[in-house]
C-alpha positions as CSV (number, residue, x, y, z in Angstrom):
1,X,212.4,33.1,95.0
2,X,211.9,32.7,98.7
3,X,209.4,34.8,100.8
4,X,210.9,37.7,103.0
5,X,209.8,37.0,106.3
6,X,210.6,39.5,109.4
7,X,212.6,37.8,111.7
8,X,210.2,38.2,114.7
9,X,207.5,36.8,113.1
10,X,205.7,33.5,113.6
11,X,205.8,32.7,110.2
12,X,209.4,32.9,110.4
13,X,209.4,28.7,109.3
14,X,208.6,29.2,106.1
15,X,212.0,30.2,104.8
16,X,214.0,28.0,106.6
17,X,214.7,24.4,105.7
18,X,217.0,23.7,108.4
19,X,214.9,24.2,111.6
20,X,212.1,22.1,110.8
21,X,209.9,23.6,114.0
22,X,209.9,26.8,116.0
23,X,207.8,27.4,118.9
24,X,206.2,30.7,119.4
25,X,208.0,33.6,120.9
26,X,206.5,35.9,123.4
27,X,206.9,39.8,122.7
28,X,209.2,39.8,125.0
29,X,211.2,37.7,123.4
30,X,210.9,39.1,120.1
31,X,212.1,42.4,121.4
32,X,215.2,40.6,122.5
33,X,215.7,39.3,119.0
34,X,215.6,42.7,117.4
35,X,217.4,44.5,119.9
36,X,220.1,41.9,119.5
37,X,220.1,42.3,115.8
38,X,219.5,45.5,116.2
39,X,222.9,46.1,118.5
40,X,225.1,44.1,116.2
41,X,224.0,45.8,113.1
42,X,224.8,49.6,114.8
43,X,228.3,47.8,115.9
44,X,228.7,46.3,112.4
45,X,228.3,49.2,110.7
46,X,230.4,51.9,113.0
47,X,233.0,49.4,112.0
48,X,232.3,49.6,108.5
49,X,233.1,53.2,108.8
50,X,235.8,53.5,110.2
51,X,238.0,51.7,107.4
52,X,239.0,48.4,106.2
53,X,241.9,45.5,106.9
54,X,241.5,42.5,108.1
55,X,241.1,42.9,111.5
56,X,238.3,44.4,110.5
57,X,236.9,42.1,108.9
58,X,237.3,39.4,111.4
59,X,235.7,41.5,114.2
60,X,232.7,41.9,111.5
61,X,232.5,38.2,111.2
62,X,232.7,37.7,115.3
63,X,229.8,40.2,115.3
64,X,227.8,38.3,113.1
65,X,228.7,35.6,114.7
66,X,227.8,36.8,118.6
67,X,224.4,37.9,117.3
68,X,223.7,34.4,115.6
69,X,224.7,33.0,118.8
70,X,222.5,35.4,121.1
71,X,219.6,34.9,119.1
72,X,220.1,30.8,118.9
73,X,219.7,31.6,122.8
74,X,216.1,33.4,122.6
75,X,214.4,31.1,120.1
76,X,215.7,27.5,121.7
């Protein structure tokens, strides 16, 4: 069982065996993260409301993947 970690922590290393180091983020930084997360979640779910097809479930997918993206921007 892995350890649930918040994403804006700094011990955010433990659970990931891909990045092997992380420098520290400053709070302002950290509040980008969530907001971005944050953001995409609120966008990912009106979606998830308002039915389901495939388009749907593409644009869910480019949301997850814009957010990935964003956040691979505030932690480099």
């Amino acid at each position: 069982m892995t350890d649930n970690i918040d994403s804006t922590s700094d011990a955010r290393t433990i659970n990931n065996v891909m990045r092997h180091g992380y420098r520290v983020l400053s709070d302002a930084e950290k509040a980008q993260m969530q907001r971005l997360k944050d953001d995409g979640l609120a966008f990912w779910e009106y979606l998830d409301g308002i039915g389901s097809s495939r388009e749907l479930s593409i644009a869910k997918t480019k949301i997850e993947e814009a957010v990935m993206w964003a956040v691979k921007h505030v932690t480099a």
